[in-house]
C-alpha positions in Angstrom: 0.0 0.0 0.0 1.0 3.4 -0.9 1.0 4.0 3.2 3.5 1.6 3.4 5.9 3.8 1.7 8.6 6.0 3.9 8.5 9.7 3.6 11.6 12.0 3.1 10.3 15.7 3.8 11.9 19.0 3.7 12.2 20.9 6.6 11.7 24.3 8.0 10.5 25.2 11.1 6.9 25.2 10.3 7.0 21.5 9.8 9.1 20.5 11.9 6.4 20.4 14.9 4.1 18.4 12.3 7.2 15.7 11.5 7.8 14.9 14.8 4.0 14.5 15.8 3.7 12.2 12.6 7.0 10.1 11.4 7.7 6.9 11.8 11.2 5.6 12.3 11.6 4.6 8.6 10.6 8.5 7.8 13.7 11.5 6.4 13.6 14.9 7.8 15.8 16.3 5.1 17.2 19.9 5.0 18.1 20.8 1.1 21.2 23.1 2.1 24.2 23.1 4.9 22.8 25.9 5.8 19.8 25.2 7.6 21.5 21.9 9.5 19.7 23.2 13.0 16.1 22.8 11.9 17.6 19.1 12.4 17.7 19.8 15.9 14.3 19.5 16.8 13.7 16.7 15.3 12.9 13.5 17.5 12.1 10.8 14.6 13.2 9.3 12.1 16.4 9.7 9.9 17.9 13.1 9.2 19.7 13.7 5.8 21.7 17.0 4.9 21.9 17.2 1.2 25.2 18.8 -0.5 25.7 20.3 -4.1 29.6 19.2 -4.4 31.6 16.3 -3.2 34.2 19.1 -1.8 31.7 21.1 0.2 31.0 17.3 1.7 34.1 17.0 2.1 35.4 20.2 3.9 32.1 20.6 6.7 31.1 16.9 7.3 34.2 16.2 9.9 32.2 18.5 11.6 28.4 17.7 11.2 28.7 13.5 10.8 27.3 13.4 14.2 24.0 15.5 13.0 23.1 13.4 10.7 22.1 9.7 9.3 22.3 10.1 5.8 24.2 12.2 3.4 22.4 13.7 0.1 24.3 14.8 -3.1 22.1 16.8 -5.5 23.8 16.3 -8.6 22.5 18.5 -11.6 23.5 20.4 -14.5 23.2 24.2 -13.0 25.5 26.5 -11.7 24.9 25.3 -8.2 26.8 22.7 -9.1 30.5 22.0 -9.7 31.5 21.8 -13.3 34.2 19.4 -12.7 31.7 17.4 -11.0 29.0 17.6 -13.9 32.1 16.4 -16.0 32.5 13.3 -14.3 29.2 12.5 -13.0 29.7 8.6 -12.1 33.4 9.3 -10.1 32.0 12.5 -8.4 29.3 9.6 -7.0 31.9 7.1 -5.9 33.8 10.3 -4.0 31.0 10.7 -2.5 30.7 6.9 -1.8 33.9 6.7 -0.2 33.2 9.9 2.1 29.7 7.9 3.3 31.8 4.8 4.0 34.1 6.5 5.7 32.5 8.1 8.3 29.5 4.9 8.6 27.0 7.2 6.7 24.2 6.2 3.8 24.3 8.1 1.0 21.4 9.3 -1.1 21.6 10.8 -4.7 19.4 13.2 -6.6 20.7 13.7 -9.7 18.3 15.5 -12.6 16.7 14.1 -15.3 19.2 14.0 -17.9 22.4 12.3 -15.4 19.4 9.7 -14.1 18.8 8.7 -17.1 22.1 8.4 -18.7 24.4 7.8 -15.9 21.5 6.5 -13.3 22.6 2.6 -14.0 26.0 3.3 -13.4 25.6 5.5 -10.1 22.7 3.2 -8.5 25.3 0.8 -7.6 27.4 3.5 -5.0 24.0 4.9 -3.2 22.2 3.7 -0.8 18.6 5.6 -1.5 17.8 7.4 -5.6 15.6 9.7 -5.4 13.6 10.4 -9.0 13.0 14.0 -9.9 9.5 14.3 -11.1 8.5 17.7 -9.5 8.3 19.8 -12.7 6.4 17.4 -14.3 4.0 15.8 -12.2 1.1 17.4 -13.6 1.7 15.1 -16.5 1.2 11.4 -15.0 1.9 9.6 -18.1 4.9 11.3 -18.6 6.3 10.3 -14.9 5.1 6.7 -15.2 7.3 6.7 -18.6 9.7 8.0 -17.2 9.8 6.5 -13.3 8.6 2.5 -14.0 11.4 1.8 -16.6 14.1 2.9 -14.8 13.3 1.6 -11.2 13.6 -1.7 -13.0 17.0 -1.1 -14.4 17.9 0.7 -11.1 17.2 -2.1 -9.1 18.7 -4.9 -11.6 22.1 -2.5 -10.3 21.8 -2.2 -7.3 18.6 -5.1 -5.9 19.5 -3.2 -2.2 18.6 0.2 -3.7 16.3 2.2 -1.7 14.0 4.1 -4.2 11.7 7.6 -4.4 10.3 9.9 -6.7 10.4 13.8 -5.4 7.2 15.7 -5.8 6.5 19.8 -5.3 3.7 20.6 -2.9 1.8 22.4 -5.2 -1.3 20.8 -7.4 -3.9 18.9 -6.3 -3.0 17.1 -3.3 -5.7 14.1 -4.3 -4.8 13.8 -8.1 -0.8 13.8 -6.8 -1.6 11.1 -4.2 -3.3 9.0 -7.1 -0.5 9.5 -9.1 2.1 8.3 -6.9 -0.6 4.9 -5.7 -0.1 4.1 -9.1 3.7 3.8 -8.8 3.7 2.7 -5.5 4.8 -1.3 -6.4 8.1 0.4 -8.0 8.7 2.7 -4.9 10.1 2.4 -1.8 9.6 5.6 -1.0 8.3 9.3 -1.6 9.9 12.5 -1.0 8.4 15.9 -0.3 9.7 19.0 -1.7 8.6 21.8 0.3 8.7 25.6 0.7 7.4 27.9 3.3 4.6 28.9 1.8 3.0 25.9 1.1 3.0 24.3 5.0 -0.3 23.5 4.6 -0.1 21.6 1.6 3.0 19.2 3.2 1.0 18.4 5.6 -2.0 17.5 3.6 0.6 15.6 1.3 1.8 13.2 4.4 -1.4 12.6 5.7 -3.0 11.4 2.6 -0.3 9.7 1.8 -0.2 8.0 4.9 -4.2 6.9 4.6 -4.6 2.8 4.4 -5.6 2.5 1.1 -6.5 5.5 -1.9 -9.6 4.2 -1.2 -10.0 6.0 1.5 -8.6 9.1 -0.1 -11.7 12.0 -0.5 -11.4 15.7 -1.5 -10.5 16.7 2.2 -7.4 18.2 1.1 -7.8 18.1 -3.0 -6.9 22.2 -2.8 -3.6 23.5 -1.4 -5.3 26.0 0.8 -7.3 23.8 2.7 -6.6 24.3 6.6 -5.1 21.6 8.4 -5.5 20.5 11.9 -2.3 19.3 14.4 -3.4 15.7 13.3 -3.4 16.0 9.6 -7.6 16.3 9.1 -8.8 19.1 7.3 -10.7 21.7 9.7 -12.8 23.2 6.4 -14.6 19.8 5.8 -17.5 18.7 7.7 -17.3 14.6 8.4 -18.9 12.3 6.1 -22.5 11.7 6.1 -23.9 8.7 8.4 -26.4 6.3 6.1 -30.0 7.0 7.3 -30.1 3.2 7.4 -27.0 3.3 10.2 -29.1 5.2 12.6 -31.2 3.9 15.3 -34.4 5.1 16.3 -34.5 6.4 19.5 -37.6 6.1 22.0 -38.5 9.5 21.7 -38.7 9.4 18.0 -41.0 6.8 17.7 -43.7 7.9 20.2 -43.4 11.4 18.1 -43.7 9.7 15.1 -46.8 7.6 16.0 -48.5 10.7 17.4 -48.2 12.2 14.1 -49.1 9.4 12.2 -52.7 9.7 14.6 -52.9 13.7 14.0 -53.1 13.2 10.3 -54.7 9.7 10.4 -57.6 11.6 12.3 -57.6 14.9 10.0 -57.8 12.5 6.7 -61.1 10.9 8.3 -62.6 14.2 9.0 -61.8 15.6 5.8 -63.8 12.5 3.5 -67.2 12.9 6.2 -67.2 16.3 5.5 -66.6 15.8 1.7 -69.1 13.1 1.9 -71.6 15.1 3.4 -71.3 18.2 1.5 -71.5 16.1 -1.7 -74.6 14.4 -0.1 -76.2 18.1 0.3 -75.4 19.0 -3.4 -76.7 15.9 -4.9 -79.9 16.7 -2.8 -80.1 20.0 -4.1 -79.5 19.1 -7.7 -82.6 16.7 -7.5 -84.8 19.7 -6.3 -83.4 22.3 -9.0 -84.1 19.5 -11.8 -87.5 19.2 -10.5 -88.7 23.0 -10.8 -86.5 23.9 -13.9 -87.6 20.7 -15.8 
């Protein structure tokens, strides 16, 4: 079941109150820079991954951080965040990165873009512990993520059969139509991560708690918009609950002696209304007799 699937969330302080009230062991809280390491510090479950843009920024601060963290992340994309020496040589900036995880008894995750997961993703799945799928800018497009996620977790996993695998989605959309999306994947994932921002708080936490549901069958409109208020367990406030079946309620005692002294009120107002109609029509059928009688 899509449920079953861990969840590796960005951070910031908004959320970090809502992770800790809702991870389980297996979850990430993931911070996507250096930078914002001590939003880590609050957290109380699950794994914590810091993700870096270059093998030597890993290698210079981690001496000093390895004790703040579970997992290292390497976001490996063709951009100018990124290290052209390290976009030159995609696969042995990965086993660099390999060897600094091993060294210091760390998993290492990789998010590379598009392009390097599909060209070089075969290659690299066999260094990384967890490969995380880009599909944010186009998950409007579901077709185009299935074509593009199902194949490759195959070959992925024919690398590397240990290989821990996500797809990364935006909060932004519909929250229901996403959720569907990623149920129909959810045999070819091991996991989902959550790319977040501050503005859309809301909509992370509508994300992990529909994700987190039993089954999609379960899954209703409650948070299909991004705005939708959320309470401190997950529910929509804006929604009332679902509708009991008329046939799921019990009668209660009061109920039915009201019901059987209406059913007498009208019972007794029908009778009176056909005497009188009977006796008026008696009357005019008298009458008519009489009127036929002189005007004949």
């Amino acid at each position: 079941m899509l449920a079953n699937l861990w969840i590796d969330m960005g951070l910031n302080p908004q959320l970090t109150d809502w992770f800790n009230r809702n991870a389980r062991a297996d979850d990430i809280a993931r911070v996507d820079h250096v930078s914002l390491i001590d939003t880590l510090n609050a957290v109380t479950v699950g794994r914590k991954l810091v993700v870096f843009k270059s093998v030597a920024d890993a290698e210079q601060l981690l001496p000093t951080l390895v004790d703040r963290l579970d997992i290292i992340g390497y976001n490996l994309e063709h951009g100018p965040g990124n290290r052209p020496d390290e976009i030159a040589d995609p696969v042995g900036s990965v086993i660099r990165m390999r060897d600094l995880a091993n060294r210091y008894g760390k998993q290492l995750a990789l998010g590379p873009d598009r392009e390097f997961a599909l060209n070089y993703g075969v290659l690299m799945a066999a260094y990384v512990d967890v490969f995380v799928l880009q599909v944010q800018r186009v998950q409007e497009q579901p077709q185009t993520v299935r074509d593009f996620v199902l194949p490759l977790t195959q070959q992925l996993r024919l690398a590397n059969p240990n290989l821990q695998i996500s797809v990364q989605v935006r909060t932004e959309g519909d929250v229901v139509a996403l959720t569907v999306l990623l149920d129909s994947m959810k045999d070819s994932l091991d996991g989902i991560s959550i790319l977040t921002s501050p503005e859309t708080v809301a909509v992370a936490q509508a994300l992990g708690a529909e994700v987190r549901r039993t089954g999609l069958a379960q899954v209703t409109p409650s948070f299909a918009t991004p705005t939708a208020a959320v309470a401190p367990n997950g529910q929509s406030v804006n929604n009332p609950p679902p509708a009991t079946p008329m046939s799921s309620v019990p009668a209660t005692p009061w109920f039915c002696a009201g019901g059987l002294l209406m059913a007498g009120i009208l019972g007794g107002g029908v009778l009176i209304a056909v005497l009188v109609h009977a006796l008026r029509r008696n009357r005019f059928s008298v009458g008519g007799r009489r009127a036929r009688s002189e005007y004949g």
